[in-house]
C-alpha positions in Angstrom: 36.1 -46.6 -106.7 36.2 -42.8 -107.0 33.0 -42.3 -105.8 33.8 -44.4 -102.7 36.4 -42.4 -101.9 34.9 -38.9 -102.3 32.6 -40.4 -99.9 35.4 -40.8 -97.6 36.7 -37.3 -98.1 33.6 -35.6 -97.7 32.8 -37.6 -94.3 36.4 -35.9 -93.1 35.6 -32.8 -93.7 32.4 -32.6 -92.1 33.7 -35.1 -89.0 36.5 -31.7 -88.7 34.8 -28.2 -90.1 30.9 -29.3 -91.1 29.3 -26.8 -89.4 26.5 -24.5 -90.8 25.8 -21.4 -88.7 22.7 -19.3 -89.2 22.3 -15.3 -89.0 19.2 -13.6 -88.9 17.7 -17.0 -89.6 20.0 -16.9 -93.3 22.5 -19.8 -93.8 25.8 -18.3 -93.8 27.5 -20.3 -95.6 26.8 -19.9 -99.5 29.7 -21.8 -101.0 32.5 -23.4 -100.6 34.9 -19.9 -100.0 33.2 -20.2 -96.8 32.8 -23.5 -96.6 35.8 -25.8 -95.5 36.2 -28.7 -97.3 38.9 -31.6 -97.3 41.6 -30.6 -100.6 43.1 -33.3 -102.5 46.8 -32.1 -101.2 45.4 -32.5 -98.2 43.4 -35.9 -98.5 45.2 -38.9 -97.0 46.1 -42.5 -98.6 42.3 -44.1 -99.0 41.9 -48.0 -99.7 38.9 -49.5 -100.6 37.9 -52.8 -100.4 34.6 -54.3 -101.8 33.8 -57.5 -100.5 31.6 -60.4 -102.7 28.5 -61.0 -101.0 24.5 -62.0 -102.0 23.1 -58.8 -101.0 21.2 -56.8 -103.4 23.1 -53.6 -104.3 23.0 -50.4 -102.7 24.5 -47.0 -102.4 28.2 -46.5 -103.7 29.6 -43.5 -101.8 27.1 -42.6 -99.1 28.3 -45.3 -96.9 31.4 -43.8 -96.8 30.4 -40.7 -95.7 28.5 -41.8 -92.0 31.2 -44.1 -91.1 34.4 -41.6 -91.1 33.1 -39.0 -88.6 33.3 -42.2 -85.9 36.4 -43.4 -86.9 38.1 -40.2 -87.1 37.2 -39.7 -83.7 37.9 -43.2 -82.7 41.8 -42.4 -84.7 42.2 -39.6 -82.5 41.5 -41.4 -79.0 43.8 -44.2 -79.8 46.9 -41.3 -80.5 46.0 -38.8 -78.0 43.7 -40.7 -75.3 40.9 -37.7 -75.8 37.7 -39.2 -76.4 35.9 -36.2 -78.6 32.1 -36.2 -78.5 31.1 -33.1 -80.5 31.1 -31.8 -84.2 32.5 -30.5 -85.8 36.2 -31.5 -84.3 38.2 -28.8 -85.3 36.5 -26.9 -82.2 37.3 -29.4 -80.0 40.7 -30.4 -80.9 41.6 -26.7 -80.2 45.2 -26.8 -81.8 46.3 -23.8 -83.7 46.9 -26.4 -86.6 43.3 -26.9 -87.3 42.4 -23.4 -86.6 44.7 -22.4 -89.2 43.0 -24.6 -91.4 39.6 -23.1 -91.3 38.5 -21.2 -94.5 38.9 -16.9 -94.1 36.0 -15.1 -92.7 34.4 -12.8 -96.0 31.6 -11.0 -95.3 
């Protein structure tokens, strides 16, 4: 179930601060100091439910991960009635909340 949940956790924090920028045609981001990531004080309540079915098996926590960038958005538009189209989020949502959450600039 742990897997499936990572999954989860990992699709939130690239649906709010997965962005990779490039300089000089270098990555800049070389770890995660300067790459945000979801932290587990900051992770909400995740439930998982596996359903029985005849299908063959497949992968555990990738699924997970491609679904939560949609639904995030989706949880969003049903609070606030802003439909967000772009990734990451945290640019768009333009609170000082989510700005604050962004990981320090280190050169």
């Amino acid at each position: 179930m742990r897997v499936r949940e990572s999954g989860v956790v990992y699709g939130i924090s690239g649906a709010l601060w997965g962005e990779v920028t490039l300089k000089n045609g270098r990555v800049e981001q070389s770890n995660f100091h300067n790459y945000r990531v979801l932290r587990m004080n900051e992770s909400p309540p995740i439930e998982v439910h596996l359903v029985r079915n005849s299908e063959a098996p497949g992968g555990i926590g990738e699924p997970g991960t491609a679904v939560t960038a949609p639904a995030l958005g989706n949880a969003i538009y049903a609070a606030t009635g802003k439909r967000l189209r772009k990734l990451p989020l945290q640019s768009t949502l333009g609170s000082s909340r989510a700005k604050a959450a962004a990981p320090p600039n280190k050169a």
